[in-house]
C-alpha positions in Angstrom: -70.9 -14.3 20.9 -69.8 -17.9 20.9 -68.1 -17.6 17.9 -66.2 -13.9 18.9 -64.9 -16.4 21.6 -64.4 -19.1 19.1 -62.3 -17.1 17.1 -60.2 -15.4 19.7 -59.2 -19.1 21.9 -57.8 -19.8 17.7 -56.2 -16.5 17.5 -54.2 -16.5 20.9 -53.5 -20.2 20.2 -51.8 -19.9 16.5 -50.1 -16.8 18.4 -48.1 -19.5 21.2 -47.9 -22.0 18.5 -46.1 -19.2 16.6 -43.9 -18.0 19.3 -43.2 -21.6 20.3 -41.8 -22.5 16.4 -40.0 -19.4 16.6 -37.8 -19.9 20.1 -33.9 -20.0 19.5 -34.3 -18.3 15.8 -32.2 -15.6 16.6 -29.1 -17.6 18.3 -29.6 -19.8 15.5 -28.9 -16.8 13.1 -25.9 -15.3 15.2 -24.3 -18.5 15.0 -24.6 -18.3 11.1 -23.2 -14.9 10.8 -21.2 -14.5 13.8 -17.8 -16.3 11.8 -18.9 -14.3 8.4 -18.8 -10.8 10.7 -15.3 -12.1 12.4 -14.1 -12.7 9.0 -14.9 -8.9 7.1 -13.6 -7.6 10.3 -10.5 -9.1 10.3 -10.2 -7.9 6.6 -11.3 -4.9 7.5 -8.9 -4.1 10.3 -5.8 -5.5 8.0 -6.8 -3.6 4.9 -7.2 -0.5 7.8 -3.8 -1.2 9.1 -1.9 -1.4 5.7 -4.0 1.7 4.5 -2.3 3.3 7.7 0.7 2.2 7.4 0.9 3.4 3.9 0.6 6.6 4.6 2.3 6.9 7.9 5.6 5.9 5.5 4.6 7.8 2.7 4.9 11.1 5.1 8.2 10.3 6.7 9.9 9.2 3.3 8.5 12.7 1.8 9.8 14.4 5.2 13.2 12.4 4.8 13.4 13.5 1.3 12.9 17.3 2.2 15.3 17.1 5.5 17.9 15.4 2.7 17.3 18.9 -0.1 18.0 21.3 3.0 16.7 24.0 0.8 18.8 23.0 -2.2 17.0 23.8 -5.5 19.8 22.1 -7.6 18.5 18.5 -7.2 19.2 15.7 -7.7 22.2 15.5 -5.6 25.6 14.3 -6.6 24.7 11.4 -4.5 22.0 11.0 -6.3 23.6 12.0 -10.2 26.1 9.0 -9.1 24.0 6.5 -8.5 22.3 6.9 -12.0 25.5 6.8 -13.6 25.3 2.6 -13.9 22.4 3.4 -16.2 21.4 6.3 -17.2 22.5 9.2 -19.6 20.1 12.0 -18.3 18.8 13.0 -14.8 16.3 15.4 -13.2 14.8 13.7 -10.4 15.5 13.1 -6.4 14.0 10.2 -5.1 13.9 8.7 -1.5 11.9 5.3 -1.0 11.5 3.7 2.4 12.6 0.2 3.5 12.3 -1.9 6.5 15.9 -2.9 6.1 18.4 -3.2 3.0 19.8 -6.9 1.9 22.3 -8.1 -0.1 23.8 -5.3 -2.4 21.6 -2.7 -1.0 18.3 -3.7 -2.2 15.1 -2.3 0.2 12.9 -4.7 1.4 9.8 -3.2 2.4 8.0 -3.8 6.3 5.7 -6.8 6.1 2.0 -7.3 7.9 -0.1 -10.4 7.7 -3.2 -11.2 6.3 -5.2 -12.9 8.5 -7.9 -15.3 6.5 -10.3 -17.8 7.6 -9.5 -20.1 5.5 -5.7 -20.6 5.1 -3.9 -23.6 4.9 -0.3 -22.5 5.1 1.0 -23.0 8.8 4.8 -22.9 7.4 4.7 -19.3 5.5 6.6 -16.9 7.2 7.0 -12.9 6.2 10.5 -13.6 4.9 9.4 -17.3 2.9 6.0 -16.7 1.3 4.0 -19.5 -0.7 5.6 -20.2 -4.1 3.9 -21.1 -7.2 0.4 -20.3 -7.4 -0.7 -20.1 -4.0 -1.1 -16.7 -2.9 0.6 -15.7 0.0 -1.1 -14.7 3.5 1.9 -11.3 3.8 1.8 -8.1 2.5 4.8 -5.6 1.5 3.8 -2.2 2.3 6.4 0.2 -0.4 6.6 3.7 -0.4 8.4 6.2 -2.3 8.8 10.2 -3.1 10.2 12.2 -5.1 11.0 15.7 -6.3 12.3 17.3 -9.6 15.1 18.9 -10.4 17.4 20.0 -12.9 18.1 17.9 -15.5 21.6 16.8 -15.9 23.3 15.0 -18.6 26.2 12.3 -18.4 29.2 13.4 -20.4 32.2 11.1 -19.8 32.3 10.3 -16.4 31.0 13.7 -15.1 27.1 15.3 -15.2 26.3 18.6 -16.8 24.0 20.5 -16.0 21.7 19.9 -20.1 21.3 23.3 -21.9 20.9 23.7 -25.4 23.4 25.5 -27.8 24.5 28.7 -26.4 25.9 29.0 -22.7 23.8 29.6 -20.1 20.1 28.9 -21.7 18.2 26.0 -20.7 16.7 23.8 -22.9 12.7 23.8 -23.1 13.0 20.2 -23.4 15.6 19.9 -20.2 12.5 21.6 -18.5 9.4 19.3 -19.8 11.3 16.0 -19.1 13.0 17.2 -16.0 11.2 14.6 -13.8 12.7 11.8 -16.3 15.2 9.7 -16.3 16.9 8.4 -19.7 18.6 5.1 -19.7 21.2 4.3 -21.6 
């Protein structure tokens, strides 16, 4: 009987010296993890938002481009044809992209979101001034762009023709397999 006793008084005493050693284990671990689970939700979030953003643009550029057709089936426009005619011979393609604003001679620059980091030592990067060099940058541009084919036109001169092949009035089986390309010059 003794030793029954024996045994249990060094059982429920290895059982508090256990619980003692163990006291403040868990805040110990949260304070550990607690920045690494701040940090992936941070990336999370941003990745999340840019992911969102994405396609939130991606449907009003493809709704812009459809409002723009109106139900024409002869695309690309002749706004469109004249734009290509800096570079390009052949046509067959209608394209809208979406831009934050347009700079300079009309180039799109695309909305901009931050990504926040732990770790970042550049307090003097804005959206419109990123890092240079090899430094990666803490911004992301978000682009979007749609499109729809068309017919294929052909630059003659200084006027676009509708391309067909030898006789009037049949198309081209090529016109139709490249129709979403554009030829340059």
């Amino acid at each position: 009987m003794r030793n029954i006793q024996r045994f249990q008084t060094m059982a429920v005493k290895n059982i508090k010296y256990r619980a003692l050693s163990e006291d403040g284990q868990a805040i110990f671990e949260l304070l550990i993890f607690l920045p690494i689970l701040v940090f992936l939700y941070t990336v999370i979030f941003n990745v999340g938002n840019s992911i969102n953003v994405s396609i939130n643009q991606q449907k009003a550029t493809r709704r812009f481009l459809y409002f723009l057709a109106k139900g024409n089936s002869y695309l690309p426009s002749s706004n469109d044809l004249n734009t290509f005619k800096s570079g390009f011979v052949r046509a067959g393609i209608s394209l809208v992209g979406y831009a934050d604003r347009l700079e300079g001679g009309q180039q799109p620059i695309a909305p901009c979101f931050k990504f926040n980091a732990l770790f970042t030592d550049s307090v003097d990067e804005d959206c419109e001034t990123p890092n240079s060099g090899d430094r990666s940058s803490s911004y992301v541009r978000v682009f979007s762009a749609y499109g729809i084919c068309g017919e294929n036109y052909s630059l003659q001169g200084n006027k676009w023709t509708v391309f067909h092949s030898g006789s009037p009035g049949e198309s081209d089986p090529k016109s139709k397999l490249l129709a979403c390309a554009v030829q340059p010059n």
